[in-house]
C-alpha positions in Angstrom: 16.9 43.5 27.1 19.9 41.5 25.4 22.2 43.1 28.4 20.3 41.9 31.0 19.9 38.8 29.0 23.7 38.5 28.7 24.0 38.8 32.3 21.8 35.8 33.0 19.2 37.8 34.4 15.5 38.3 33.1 14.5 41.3 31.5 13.0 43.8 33.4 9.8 44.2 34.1 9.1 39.9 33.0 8.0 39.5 36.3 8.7 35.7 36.9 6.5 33.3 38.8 8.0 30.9 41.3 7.8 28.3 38.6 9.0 30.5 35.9 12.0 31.1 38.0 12.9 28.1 38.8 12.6 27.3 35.0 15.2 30.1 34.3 17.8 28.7 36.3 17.0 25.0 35.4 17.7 26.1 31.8 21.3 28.4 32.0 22.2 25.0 34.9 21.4 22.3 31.8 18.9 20.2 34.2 15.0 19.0 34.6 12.8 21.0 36.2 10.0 19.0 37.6 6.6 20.6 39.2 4.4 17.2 39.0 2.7 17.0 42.7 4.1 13.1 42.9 0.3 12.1 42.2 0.1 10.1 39.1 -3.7 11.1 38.9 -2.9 14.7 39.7 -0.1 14.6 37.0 -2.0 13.2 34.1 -1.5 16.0 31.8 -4.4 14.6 29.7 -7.1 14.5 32.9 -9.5 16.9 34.1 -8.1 18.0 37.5 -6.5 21.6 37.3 -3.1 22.5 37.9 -2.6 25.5 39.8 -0.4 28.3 39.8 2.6 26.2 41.3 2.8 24.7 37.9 2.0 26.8 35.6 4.8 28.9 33.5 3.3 31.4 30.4 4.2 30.4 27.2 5.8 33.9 26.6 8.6 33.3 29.3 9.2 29.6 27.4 9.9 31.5 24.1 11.9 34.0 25.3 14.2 30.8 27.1 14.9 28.7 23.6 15.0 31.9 21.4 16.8 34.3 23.4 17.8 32.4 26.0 20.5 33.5 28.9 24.0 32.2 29.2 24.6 29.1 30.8 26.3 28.4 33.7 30.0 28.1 33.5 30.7 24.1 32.8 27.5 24.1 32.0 25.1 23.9 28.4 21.8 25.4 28.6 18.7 23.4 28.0 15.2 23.4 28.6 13.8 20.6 30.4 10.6 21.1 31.9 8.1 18.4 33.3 4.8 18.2 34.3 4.3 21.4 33.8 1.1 24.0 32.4 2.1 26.5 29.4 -0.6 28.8 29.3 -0.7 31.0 26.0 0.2 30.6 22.1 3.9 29.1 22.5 4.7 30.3 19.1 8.3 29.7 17.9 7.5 30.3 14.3 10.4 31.7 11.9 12.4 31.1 14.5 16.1 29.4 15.4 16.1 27.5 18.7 19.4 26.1 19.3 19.5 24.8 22.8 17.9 21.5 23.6 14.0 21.1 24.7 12.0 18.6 26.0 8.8 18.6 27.5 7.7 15.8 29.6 4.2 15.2 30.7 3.7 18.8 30.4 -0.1 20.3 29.1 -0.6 23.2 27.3 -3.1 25.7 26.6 -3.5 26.5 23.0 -1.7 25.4 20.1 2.0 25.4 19.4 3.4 26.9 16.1 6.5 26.0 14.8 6.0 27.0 11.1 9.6 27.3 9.4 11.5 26.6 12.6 14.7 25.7 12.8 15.4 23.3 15.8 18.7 21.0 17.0 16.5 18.0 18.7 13.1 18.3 20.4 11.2 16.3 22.3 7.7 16.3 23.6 7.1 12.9 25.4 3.3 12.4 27.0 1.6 16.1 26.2 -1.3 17.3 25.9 -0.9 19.7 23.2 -4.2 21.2 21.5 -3.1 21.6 18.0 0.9 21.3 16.2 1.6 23.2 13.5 5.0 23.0 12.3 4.9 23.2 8.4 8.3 23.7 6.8 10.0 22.6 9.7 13.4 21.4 9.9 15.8 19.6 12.6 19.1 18.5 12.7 18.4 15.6 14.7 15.2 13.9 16.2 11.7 15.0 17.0 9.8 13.1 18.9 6.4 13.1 20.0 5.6 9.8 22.0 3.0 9.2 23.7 1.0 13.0 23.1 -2.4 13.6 22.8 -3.0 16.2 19.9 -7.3 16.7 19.9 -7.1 19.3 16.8 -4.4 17.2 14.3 -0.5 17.5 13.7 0.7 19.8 10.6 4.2 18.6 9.4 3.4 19.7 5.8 7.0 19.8 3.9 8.8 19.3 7.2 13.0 18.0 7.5 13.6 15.5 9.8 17.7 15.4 10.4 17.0 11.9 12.1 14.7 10.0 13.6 10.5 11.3 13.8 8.9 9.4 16.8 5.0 9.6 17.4 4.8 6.2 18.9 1.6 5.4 21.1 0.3 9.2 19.7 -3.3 10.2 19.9 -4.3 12.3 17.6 -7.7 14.1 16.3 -8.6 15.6 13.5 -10.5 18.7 15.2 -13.1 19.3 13.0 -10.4 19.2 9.9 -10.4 16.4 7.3 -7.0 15.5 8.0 -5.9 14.2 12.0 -1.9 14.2 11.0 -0.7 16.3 7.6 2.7 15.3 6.6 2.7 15.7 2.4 6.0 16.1 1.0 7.8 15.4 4.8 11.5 14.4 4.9 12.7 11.7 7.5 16.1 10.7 6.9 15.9 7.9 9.3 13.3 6.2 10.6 9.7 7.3 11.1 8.1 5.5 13.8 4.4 5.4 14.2 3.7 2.5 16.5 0.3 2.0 18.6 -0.3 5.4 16.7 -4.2 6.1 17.3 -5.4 8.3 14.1 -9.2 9.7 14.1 -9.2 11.4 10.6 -7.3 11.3 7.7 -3.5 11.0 8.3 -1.5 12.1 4.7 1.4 11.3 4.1 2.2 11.7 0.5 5.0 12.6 -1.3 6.8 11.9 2.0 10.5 10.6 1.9 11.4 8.1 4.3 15.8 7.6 4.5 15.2 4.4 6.8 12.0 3.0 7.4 8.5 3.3 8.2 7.0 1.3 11.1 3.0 1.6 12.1 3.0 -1.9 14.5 -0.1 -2.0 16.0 -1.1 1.4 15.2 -5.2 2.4 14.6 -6.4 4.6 11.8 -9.8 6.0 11.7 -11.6 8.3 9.1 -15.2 7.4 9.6 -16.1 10.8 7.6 -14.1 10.7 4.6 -12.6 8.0 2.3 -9.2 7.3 3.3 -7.8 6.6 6.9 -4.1 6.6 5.2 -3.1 8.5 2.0 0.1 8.3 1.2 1.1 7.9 -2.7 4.2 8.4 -4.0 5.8 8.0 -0.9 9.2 6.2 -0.9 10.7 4.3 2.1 14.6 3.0 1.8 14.1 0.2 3.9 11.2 -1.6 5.2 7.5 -0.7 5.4 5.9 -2.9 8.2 1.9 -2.1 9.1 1.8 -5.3 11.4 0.6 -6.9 15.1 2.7 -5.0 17.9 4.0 -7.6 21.2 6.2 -9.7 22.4 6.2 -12.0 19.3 6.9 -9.3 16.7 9.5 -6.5 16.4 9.7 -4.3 19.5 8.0 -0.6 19.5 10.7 1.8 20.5 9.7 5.3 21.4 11.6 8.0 23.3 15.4 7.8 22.7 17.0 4.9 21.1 20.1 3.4 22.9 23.4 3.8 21.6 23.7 0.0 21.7 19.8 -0.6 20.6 17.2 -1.3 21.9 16.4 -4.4 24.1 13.8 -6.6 23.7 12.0 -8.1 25.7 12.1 -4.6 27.4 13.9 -4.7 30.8 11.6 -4.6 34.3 8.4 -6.2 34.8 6.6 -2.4 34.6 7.2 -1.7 30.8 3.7 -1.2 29.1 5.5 -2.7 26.0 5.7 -6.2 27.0 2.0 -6.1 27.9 0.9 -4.2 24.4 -0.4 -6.9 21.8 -2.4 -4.8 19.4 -2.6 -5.6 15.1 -2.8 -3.0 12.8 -6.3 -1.5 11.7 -7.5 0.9 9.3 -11.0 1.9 9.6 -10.9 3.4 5.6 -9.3 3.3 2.5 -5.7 3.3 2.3 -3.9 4.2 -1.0 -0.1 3.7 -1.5 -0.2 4.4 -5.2 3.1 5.0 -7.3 5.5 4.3 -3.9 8.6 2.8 -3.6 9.6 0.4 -0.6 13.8 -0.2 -1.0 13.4 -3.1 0.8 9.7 -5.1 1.5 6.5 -3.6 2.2 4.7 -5.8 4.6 0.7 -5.8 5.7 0.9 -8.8 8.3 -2.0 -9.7 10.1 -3.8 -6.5 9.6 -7.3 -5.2 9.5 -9.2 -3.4 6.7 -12.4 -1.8 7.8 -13.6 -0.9 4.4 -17.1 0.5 2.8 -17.8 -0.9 -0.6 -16.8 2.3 -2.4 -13.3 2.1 -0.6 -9.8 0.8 -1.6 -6.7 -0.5 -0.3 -4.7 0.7 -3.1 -1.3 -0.4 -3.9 -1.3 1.1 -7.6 2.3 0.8 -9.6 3.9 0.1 -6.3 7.7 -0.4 -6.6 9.4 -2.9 -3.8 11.1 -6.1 -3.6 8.9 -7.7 -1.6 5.2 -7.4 -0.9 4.2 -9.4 2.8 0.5 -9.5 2.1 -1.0 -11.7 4.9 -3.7 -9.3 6.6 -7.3 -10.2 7.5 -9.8 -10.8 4.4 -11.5 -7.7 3.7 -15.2 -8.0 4.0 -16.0 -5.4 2.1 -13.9 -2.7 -0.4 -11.1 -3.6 -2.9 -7.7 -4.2 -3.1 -5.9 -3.0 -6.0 -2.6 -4.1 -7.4 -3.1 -2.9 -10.5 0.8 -1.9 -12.5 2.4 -3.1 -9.1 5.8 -4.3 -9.4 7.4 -7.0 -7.0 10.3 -9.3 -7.3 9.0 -11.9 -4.1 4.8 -12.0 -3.7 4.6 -13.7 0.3 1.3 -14.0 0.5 -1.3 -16.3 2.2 -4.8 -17.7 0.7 -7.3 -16.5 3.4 -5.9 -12.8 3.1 -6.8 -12.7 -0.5 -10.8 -11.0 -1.3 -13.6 -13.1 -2.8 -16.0 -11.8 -5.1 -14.9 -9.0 -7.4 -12.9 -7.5 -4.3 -9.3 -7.7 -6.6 -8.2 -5.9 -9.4 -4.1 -6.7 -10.5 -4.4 -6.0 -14.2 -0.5 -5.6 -15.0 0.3 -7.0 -11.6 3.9 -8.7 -12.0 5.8 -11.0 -9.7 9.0 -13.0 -10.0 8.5 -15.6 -7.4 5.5 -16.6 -5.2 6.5 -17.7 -1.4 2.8 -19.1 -0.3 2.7 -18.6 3.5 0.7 -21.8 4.5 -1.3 -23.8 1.9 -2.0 -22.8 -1.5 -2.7 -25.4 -4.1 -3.1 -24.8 -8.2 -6.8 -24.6 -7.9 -7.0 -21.7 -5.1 -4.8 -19.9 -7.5 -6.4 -20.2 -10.2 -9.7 -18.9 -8.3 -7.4 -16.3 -6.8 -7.1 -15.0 -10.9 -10.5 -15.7 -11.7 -11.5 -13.4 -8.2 -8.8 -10.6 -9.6 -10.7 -11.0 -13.5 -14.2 -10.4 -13.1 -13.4 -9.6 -17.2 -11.9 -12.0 -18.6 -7.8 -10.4 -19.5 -4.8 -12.6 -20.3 -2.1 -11.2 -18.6 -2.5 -12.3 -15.1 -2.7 -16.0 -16.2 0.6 -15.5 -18.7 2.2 -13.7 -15.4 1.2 -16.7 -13.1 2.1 -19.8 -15.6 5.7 -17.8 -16.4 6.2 -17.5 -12.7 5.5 -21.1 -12.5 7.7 -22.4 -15.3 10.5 -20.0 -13.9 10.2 -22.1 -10.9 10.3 -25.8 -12.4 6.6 -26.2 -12.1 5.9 -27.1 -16.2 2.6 -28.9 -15.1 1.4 -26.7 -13.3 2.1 -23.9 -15.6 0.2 -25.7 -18.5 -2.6 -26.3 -16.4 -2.7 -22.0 -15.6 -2.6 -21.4 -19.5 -5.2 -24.4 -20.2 -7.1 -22.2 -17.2 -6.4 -19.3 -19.2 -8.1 -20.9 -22.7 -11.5 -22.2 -21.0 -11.9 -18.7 -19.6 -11.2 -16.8 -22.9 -13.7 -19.2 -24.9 -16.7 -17.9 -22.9 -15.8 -14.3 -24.4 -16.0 -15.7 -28.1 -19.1 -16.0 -30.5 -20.8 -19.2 -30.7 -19.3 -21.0 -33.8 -15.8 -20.5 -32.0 -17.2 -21.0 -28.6 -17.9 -24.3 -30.6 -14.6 -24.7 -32.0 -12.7 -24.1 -28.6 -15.1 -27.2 -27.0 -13.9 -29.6 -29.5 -10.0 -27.8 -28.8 -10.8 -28.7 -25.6 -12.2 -32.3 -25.3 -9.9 -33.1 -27.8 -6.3 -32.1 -27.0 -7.1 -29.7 -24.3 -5.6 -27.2 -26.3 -2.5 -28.7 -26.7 -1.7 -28.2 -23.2 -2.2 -32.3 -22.4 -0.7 -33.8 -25.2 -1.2 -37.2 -24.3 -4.9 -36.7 -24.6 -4.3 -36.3 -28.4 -2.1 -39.4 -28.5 -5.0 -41.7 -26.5 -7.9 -40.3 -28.9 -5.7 -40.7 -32.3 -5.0 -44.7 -30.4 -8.9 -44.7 -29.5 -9.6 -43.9 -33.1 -7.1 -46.6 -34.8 -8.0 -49.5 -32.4 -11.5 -49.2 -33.2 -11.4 -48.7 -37.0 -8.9 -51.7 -37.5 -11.6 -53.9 -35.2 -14.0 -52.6 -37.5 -12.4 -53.3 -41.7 -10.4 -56.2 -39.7 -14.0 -57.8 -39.5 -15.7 -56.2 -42.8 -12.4 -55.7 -46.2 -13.5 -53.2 -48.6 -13.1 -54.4 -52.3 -10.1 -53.9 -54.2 -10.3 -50.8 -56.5 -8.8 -52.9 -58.9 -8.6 -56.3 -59.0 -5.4 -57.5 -59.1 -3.1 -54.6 -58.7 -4.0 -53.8 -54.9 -1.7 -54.2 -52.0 -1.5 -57.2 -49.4 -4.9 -56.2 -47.4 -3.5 -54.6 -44.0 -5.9 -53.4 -41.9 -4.4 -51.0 -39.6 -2.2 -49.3 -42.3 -5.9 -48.7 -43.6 -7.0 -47.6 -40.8 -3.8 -45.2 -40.3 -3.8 -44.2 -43.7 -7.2 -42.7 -43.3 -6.4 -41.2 -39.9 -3.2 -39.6 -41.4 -3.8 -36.6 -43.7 -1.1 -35.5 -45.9 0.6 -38.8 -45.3 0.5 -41.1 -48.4 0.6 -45.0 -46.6 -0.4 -47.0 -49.7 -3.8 -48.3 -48.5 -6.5 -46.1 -48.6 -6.2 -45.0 -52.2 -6.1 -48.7 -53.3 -9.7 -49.9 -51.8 -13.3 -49.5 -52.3 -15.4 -49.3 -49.3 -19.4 -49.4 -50.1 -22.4 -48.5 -48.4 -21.9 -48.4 -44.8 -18.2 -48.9 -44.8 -17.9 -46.1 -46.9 -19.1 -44.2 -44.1 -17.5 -45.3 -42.0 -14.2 -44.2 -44.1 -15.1 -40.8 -44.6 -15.7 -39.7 -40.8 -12.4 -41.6 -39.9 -10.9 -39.3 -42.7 -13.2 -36.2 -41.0 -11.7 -37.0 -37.2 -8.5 -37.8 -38.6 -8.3 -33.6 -40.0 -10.1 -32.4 -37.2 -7.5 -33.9 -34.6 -4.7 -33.1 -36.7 -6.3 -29.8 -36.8 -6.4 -29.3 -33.4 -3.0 -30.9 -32.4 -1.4 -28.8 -34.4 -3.4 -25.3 -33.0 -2.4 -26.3 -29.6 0.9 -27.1 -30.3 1.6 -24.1 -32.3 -0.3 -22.1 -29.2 2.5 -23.8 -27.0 5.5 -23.6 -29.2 4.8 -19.1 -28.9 4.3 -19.1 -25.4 7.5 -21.0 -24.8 
């Protein structure tokens, strides 16, 4: 067989089709061989019309080409180009090394195509209908691409190696029966992976997966009605950018087939492109959980939609990027867990944010908040209160440092005062009691003017008061020039010594009088010098 091979020939006894042999010299010349019928209906590879045996070429004869594959022509570098054609048979490269270059356009196949441990240059399958893709362990030395395919029974890149770029943009996908519609766990891209106007039924895994560029899902629909995630993909880490965003005109472009030397042009060029007219936002129907990933760059879920049960979670769990984008569509129903995420910029907007107990971001930290529209104090401090169901410190501490960081001293005060009022209603009653009078008071030492109008309150109306109605001298004789606001202030003033109230003799009613000026001059004092301790440690 390798002679006749060597000679260019088939082997004997292959008995080519028409097709087939037209395919074999298409592949030792380097060029396309088409066998659509010109129809687009007739050429849909996804429709129901059959295609006859003018197209058809065996699976067999296809894996014979790209493993064992004849000489080219002279000037000439073999590859296998075949459009619009149907590959009947398992086409079952498994184990193999395929080094000449494939693509399939618009072709359909039979049964399933195995690539388990496959060693390929670049491959391209652009608008199939393939049945099932198994290609665990994979590896490429440059792009594979699947734009634009319809895959009924799920994709398999379990522990693949991606030399460049993956491409599924505008890919169907099923999940056949399966739990999962697209397994990648532990995949290696070292470009980008681009997953744009993707449309998901079942779970699609991606964890583990390693990401060299970055990851973009504009526009793209995921759908696990069955099972409790539509995405699940922790610990996956992305060097760039992570965008699950609106696709269109308006927003980065969605690029699928090959990219340009010189990029890619946008808007696309020619009045025909399907891109310029594609204006779709990112949906998951299910949970999605990025826990324990790292973005190198930002993560961003803009304008998305969360389709989630009550039991179900978008979970962003000890996530590790720069900056989080986090302007989707409010939830309705599920969680959204930030809980041990770690962000340096939080761009985020008020209506994207859950109501109810739909936020849990215990040990949630941000450096800087860049509100996308308007977001006053008191929607953030009902954006903590949403995220602390239980009352817990640390979000408020997070929020008023952020705050103070950022000039914002007021507004950071009012966060810990926030802070204060919702720890009191965790505390038994006698304190509960105690943290009132902190409260009306001083305001927990938080508004320290309020201390200094209450002590002036306090003054003004005790001097009015002896002004009108001297005590008697404790001794005749040996008192002080009667004075009385140093009375009053004496009183007010514990510790301090002023020379007054120790020298006079209130009776009766004035004495008191004396003795609860005495009682709210401790108490203040008290509480004046709680709050300010309370400030001077959090400073």
């Amino acid at each position: 067989m390798s002679e006749s091979l060597t000679s260019g020939d088939p082997p004997p006894g292959l008995r080519l089709t028409t097709a087939e042999w037209g395919m074999w010299q298409a592949f030792r010349n380097g060029s396309e061989h088409d066998l659509r019928s010109g129809e687009p209906e007739l050429d849909d590879p996804n429709g129901d019309h059959e295609w006859g045996p003018q197209r058809t070429v065996r699976a067999r004869v296809v894996a014979l080409l790209l493993l064992h594959g004849p000489p080219p022509l002279l000037g000439r570098v073999a590859s296998l180009q075949l459009t619009g054609a149907y590959i009947t048979g398992r086409l079952d490269l498994s184990g193999g090394t395929v080094e000449p270059y494939f693509e399939f356009d618009r072709c359909r196949f039979e049964e399933e195509v195995l690539l388990h441990e496959c060693r390929l240059t670049t491959a391209r399958m652009v608008d199939c209908h393939i049945p099932r893709l198994e290609a665990a362990r994979m590896s490429t030395e440059g792009d594979l691409h699947l734009p634009r395919c319809t895959i009924p029974d799920g994709v398999r890149l379990t522990d693949a190696t991606i030399g460049t770029d993956l491409l599924l943009n505008e890919i169907t996908v099923g999940s056949g029966g399966r739990a999962r519609s697209f397994s990648a766990d532990g995949l290696q891209v070292a470009q980008d992976l681009q997953a744009s106007l993707m449309l998901a039924s079942g779970e699609v895994s991606l964890r583990g997966a390693e990401i060299g560029g970055s990851l973009f899902m504009y526009g793209s629909v995921l759908r696990n009605r069955d099972g409790q995630y539509a995405l699940y993909a922790p610990q996956m880490t992305v060097e760039h950018f992570a965008h699950f965003a609106t696709s269109g005109p308006h927003h980065l472009p969605v690029v699928h087939g090959a990219t340009p030397p010189d990029g890619t042009a946008w808007p696309p060029r020619g009045d025909g492109s399907h891109m310029a007219r594609r204006v779709k936002r990112f949906e998951c129907t299910g949970g999605m959980k990025l826990d324990d990933g790292k973005f190198g760059d930002s993560l961003v879920l803009d304008d998305a939609r969360f389709n989630l049960e009550r039991d179900q979670e978008l979970s962003l769990r000890r996530i590790q990027t720069p900056e989080l984008c986090f302007t989707p569509e409010r939830p309705a129903r599920g969680r959204v867990v930030l809980a041990g995420a770690t962000v340096d910029n939080l761009v985020d907007r008020v209506e994207s944010w859950p109501v109810g107990e739909g936020l849990w971001m215990a040990g949630f930290t941000y450096q800087n908040l860049i509100p996308r529209g308007p977001f006053t104090l008191a929607q953030r401090l009902e954006w903590l209160a949403t995220a602390t169901p239980e009352y817990a410190p640390e979000p408020y501490e997070q929020l008023a440092t952020v705050m103070r960081n950022s000039g914002e001293d007021a507004d950071a005060r009012a966060v810990l005062l926030a802070k204060q009022r919702r720890r009191r209603e965790t505390l038994p009653p006698a304190a509960k009691l105690w943290g009132y009078l902190q409260d009306w008071t001083v305001a927990y030492g938080y508004r320290p003017g309020q201390a200094a109008l209450w002590m002036a309150v306090l003054w003004a109306s005790g001097t009015l008061y002896f002004a009108r109605n001297p005590p008697d001298p404790l001794k005749p004789g040996e008192s002080p020039q009667w004075n009385a606001p140093l009375y009053v202030l004496d009183l007010l003033l514990p510790v301090m010594d002023l020379g007054q109230a120790s020298h006079w003799k209130p009776e009766g009613a004035y004495q008191w009088v004396a003795a609860m000026t005495i009682l709210l001059g401790w108490v203040l004092a008290t509480t004046v010098a709680a709050g300010a301790t309370r400030l001077l440690r959090r400073q």
